[in-house]
C-alpha positions as CSV (number, residue, x, y, z in Angstrom):
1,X,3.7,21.2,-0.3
2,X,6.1,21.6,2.6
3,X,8.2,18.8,2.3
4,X,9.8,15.9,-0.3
5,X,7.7,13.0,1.2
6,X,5.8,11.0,-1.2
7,X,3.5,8.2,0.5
8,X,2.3,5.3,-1.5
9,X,-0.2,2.6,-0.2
10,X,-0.2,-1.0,-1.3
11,X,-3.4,-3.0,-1.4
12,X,-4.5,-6.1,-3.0
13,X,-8.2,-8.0,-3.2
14,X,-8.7,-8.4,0.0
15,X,-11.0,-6.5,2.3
16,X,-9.1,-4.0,4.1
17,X,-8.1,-1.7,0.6
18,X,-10.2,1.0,1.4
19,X,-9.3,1.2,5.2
20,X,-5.7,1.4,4.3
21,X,-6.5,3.7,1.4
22,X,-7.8,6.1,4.2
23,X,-5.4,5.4,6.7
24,X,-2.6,6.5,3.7
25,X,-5.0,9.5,2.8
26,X,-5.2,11.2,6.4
27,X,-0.8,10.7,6.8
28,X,-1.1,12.4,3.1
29,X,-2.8,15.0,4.8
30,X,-1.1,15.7,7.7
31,X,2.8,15.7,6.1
32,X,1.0,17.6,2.9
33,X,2.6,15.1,0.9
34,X,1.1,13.6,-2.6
35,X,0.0,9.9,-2.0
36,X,-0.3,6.8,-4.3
37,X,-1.6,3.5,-4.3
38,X,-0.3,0.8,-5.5
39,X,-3.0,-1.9,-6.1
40,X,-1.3,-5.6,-6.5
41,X,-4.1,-7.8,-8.6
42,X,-4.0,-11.6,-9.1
43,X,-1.9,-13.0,-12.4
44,X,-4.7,-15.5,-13.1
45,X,-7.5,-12.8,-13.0
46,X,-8.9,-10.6,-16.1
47,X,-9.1,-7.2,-16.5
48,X,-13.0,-7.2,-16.7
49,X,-13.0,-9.8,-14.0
50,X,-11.4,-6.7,-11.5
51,X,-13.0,-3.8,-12.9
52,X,-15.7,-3.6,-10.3
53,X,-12.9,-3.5,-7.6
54,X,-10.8,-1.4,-9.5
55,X,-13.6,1.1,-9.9
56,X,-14.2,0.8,-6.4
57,X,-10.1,1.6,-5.3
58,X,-10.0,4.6,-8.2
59,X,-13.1,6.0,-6.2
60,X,-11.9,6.2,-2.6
61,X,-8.7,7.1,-4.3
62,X,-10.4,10.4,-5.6
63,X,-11.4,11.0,-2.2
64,X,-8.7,10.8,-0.8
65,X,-6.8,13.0,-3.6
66,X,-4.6,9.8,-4.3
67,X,-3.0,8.5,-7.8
68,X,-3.9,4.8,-8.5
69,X,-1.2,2.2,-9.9
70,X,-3.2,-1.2,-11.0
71,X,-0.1,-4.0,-11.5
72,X,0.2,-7.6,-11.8
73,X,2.8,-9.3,-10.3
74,X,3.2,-11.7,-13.6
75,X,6.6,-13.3,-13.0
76,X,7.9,-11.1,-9.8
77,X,7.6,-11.7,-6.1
78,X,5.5,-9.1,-4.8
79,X,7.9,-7.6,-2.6
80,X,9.5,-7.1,-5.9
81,X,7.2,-4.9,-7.7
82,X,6.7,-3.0,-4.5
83,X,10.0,-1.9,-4.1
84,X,10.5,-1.3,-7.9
85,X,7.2,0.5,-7.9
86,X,8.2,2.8,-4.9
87,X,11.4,3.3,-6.3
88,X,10.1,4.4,-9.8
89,X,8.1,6.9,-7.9
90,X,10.4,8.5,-5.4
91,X,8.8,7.6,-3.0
92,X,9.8,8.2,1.0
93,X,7.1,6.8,3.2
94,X,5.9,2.6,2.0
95,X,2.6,1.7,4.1
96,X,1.0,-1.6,3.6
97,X,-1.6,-3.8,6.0
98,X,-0.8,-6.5,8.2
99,X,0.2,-9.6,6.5
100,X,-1.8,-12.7,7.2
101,X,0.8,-14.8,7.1
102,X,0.8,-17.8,9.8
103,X,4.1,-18.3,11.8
104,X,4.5,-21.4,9.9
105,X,4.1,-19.2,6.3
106,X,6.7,-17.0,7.9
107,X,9.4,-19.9,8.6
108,X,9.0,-21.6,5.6
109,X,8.1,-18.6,2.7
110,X,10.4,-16.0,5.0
111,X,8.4,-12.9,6.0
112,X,7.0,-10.8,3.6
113,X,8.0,-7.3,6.0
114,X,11.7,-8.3,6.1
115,X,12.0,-9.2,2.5
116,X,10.3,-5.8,1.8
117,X,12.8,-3.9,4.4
118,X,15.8,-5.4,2.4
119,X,14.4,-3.9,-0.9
120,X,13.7,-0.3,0.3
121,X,16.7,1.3,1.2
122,X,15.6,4.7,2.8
123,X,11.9,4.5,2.6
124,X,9.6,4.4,5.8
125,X,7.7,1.3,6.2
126,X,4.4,1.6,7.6
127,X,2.5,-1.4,8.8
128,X,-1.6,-0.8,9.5
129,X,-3.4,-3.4,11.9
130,X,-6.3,-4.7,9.7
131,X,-7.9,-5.9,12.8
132,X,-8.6,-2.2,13.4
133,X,-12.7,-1.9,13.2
134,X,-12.9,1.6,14.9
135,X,-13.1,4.7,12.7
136,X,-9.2,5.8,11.6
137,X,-9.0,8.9,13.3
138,X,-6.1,11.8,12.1
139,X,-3.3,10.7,13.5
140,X,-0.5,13.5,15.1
141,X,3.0,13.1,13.3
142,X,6.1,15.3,15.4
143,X,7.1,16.8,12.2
């Protein structure tokens, strides 16, 4: 490793955790920098109930050479256990997916990027596109 950055991808249920486990994998690769995942389940779900899709994260996780954090939000905002998460783990570089929130969600909930901004002091916020359908290809970082 050439550097101190530590990259850590946050993911939840939906359908774009594997893209953005990728997408964190090929930045891991280029700054030659460990990466985690932080995968944010549902309070209201069981264990068993998640197993298949936890077994499906901890898989493209070994592909990608990645450590895999499974947490439950239980009585936390998200943003929350993000932040604490990232902190816990020094890490430098934060990427999530695009939130599907609704301009409407945004005015009346506040928006989930800026709350997360004003919780990670010096950490690099990533945001993916989950609309992105093409192949993720390596992406050149001036280093």
């Amino acid at each position: 490793m050439t550097n101190d950055e530590k990259l850590m991808v946050c993911i939840s249920c939906g359908p774009n955790g594997e893209k953005l486990i990728d997408r964190g994998g090929q930045l891991a690769e280029v700054l030659e920098s460990p990466l985690y995942v932080l995968a944010v389940t549902p309070s209201g779900k069981s264990e068993t109930e998640l197993q298949p899709r936890i077994a499906s994260w901890q898989a493209k996780c070994s592909e990608q050479g990645a450590t895999l954090i499974v947490r439950q939000p239980e009585h936390q905002k998200i943003t929350e256990l993000i932040a604490k998460t990232a902190k816990d783990h020094g890490i430098t570089q934060l990427i999530i997916g695009q939130c599907g929130q609704t301009r409407w969600q945004e005015i009346m909930q506040g928006s989930i990027v800026n709350e997360l901004l004003k919780r990670i002091e010096d950490i690099d916020l990533h945001v993916v596109s989950v609309e992105r359908n093409d192949v993720l290809t390596p992406v050149s970082v001036g280093v």
